[in-house]
Structures are given as C-alpha cells and as structure tokens.
N, C-alpha and C positions, 0 to 999 in steps of 0.2 A: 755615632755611627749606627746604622740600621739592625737587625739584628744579624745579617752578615759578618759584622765584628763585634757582636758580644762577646765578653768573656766567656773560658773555659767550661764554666757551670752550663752553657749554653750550646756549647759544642753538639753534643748528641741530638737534643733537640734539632739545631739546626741539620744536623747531615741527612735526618730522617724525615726533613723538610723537603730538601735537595731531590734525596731518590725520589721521595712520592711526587712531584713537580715535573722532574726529569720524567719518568715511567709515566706519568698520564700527559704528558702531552701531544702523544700521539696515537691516545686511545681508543676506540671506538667500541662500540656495544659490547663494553664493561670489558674490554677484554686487556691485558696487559704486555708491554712489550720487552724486551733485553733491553738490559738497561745501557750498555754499549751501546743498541741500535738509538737509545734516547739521548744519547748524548751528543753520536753523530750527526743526528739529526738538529738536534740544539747550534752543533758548531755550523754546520749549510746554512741553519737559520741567519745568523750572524756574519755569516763572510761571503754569503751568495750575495747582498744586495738587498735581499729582503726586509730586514733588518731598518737599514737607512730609508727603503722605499715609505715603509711603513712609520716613521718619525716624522718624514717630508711631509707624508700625508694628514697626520694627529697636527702638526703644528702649523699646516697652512690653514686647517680647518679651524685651529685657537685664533689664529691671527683676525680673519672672517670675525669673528665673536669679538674680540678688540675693538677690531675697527666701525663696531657699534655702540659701542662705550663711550661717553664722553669722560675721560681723563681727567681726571682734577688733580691740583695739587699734592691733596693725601690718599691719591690712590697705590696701591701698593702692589707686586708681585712677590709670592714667595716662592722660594724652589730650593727641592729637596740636594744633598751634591751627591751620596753614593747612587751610580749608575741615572743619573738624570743629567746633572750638570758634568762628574766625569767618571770616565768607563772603568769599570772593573774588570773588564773581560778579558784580557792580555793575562791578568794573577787567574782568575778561573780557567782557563786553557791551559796555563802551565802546571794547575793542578788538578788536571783531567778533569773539570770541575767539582771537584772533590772542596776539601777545606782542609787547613794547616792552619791554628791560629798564630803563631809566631811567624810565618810567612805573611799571612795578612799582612800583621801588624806591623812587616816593617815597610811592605807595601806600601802603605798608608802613611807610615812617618816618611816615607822619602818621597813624599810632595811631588811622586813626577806621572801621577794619574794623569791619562790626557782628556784633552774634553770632547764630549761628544757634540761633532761639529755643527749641528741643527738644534740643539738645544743652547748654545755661543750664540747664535744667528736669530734665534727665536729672545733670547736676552738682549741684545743690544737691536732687536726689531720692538722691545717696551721699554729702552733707554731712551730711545730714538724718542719716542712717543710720551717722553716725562714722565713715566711710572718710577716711582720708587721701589728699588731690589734689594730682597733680604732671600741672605739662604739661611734655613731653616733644618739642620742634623741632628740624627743622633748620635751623633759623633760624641767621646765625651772630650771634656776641657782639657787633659792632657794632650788632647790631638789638635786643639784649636790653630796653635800656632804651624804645625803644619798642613792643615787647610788653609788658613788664611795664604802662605804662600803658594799652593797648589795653584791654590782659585787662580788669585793675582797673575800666577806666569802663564796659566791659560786661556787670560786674556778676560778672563770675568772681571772687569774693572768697574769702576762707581757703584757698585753696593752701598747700600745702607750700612746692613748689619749682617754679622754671621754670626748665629745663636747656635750653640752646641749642649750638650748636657752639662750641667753641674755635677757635682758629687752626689749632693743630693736629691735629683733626679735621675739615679743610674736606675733604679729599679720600675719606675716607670713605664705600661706598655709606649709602645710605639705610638697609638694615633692619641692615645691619652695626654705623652708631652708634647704631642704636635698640636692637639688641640689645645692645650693649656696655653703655650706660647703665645698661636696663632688671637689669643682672647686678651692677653698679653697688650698685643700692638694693638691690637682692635681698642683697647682699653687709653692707648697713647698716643693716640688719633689716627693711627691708619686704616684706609679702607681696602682690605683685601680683596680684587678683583681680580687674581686669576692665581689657582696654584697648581704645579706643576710638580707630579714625582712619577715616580718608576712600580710605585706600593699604594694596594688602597689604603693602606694605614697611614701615606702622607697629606692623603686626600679627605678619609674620612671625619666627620664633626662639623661643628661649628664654624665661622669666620671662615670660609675656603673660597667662596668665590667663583668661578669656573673651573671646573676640575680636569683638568690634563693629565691624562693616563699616559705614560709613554713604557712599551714593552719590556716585559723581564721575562728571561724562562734559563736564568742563572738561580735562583731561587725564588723564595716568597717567607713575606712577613704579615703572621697572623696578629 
C-alpha cells in the first residue's frame, strides 16, 4: 500500500504530509489558510462533481493517446489500486481526513473499497482493446489476498497479475519499487504502454509508458 498505509514509524511523517497538502491547496501569494477551511474545501472538491468531471476528462484524453497505439500482444497496462482503481475517501471523511492506522488497516482488510467508476470504465476500455492488466501496489503481501478480492468483486476482472510488496521490499521508496517492478515485467516481455496512478511516485522512472495522473488532494507521497 501507498504510504497512506505505511506502518506506525510512518505515521508522523505522513499527518505532516496531510496538513501541508490540505493548507496549500488553496493558497495563493504564499499566503495560508485554516485548516478546516482546507478541508472543507477538499470535501466540495470531491462531492460537488468536480472530482469525476476532472477523471472523465484525464481518461478521455488517455484514451485519444491509445487509440494511436498499435496494440500488440505484449503490450501491457499497469495501474496503481489505492485511490486510482479504488477510493479511499469514504475512510478519509470519516476521519476528518485525518489518519488512525488501525482504522485503515481494517479498512483495507475488509476488501469493500469501492472502485472508482471512470478508472473500471477506463480498464475494461484497454481489455476491450487486448492490453494486458497488471496492478501494481504498495500494498504489502499480508494485504495481497484481500486486494485480490476487493479488485475481483469490483469488477476489475482478467488481470494479469497483482504485484504487492514483499517483506523484503517493505522499506523501499515508493517510485523506487514501482520502478524496479515495472523493469521487472519489462524484463518478462512486457511492453508498458500506459500507467495509470493517483502519485507521481507511481508514475515516475523508467518502463511507464504514458503517464496518467489522475487527482489526489487526500494526501501525497514523496
């Protein structure tokens, strides 16, 4: 998982993530806002509409970029699953987007994240199309099996593969074991042609292919 659910050691780090994220999203000539006002503003973002308008728009424009592609056999999609393929934002609302890691965490084991429905629609629009689909987490391997059921009951079906952390890659930044992976499959004949997160950490490096930003302003991972 992202560093959204890193362990404990990580907690601080991340909440001072959060505020600074929160507080300057609505900043202008250096100036800073309440942080209530950042947040209210975070939840409009998200429930006005805006939110989806701006999905609709990043993934008609990936689609455009596809549909120039000639598709081969070993061409591949990877996409990231926290907040790309499914939302976390129901657990961040109920904790004032705050953080509880034992609320995450059981979040996350009860496999009933839903999926965000233009990133479903944008996956089975490169099924349709004979790409090969792999998600790509830093989830670690205790959480494997309940992502593999999440994905499945939200309809992300015919995947490849879903790669999550090892043991021995817990400590690994973020674009570091996404890059390593992503060199991984590149290595075991696939051709990465487009990848898909929420983080430039799932974007950035090597093997990425067309890089699909799709909005966060629940946190950020450096």
């Amino acid at each position: 998982m992202k560093s959204f659910f890193f362990r404990n050691t990580l907690t601080t780090t991340r909440n001072l993530i959060l505020i600074l994220s929160l507080t300057l999203l609505s900043c202008s000539s250096n100036e800073l806002v309440n942080l209530r006002v950042a947040k209210d503003r975070v939840k409009d973002y998200y429930e006005s509409g805006r939110y989806d308008k701006e999905l609709e728009e990043i993934y008609l424009d990936a689609k455009s970029k596809i549909d120039k592609i000639e598709v081969k056999p070993n061409s591949a999609a990877i996409f990231d699953v926290d907040d790309t393929a499914l939302s976390n934002y129901e657990i961040s609302k109920r904790l004032d987007y705050g953080y509880d890691y034992q609320i995450i965490q059981d979040w996350v084991m009860s496999a009933k994240l839903p999926a965000i429905k233009q990133t479903l629609e944008f996956y089975n629009y490169l099924k349709s199309e004979g790409v090969k689909l792999i998600f790509l987490t830093g989830r670690q391997i205790e959480e494997y099996d309940a992502t593999y059921k999440n994905l499945i009951e939200q309809g992300y079906n015919g995947f490849d593969t879903l790669i999550v952390r090892s043991k021995q890659e817990r400590k690994l930044g973020a674009a570091e074991f996404k890059s390593q992976k992503r060199k991984e499959l590149t290595e075991k004949g696939y051709v990465i042609i487009i990848n898909v997160g929420d983080q430039w950490t799932d974007l950035d490096g090597p093997y990425s292919g067309i890089k699909v930003k799709i909005p966060n302003y629940l946190y950020k991972i450096n």
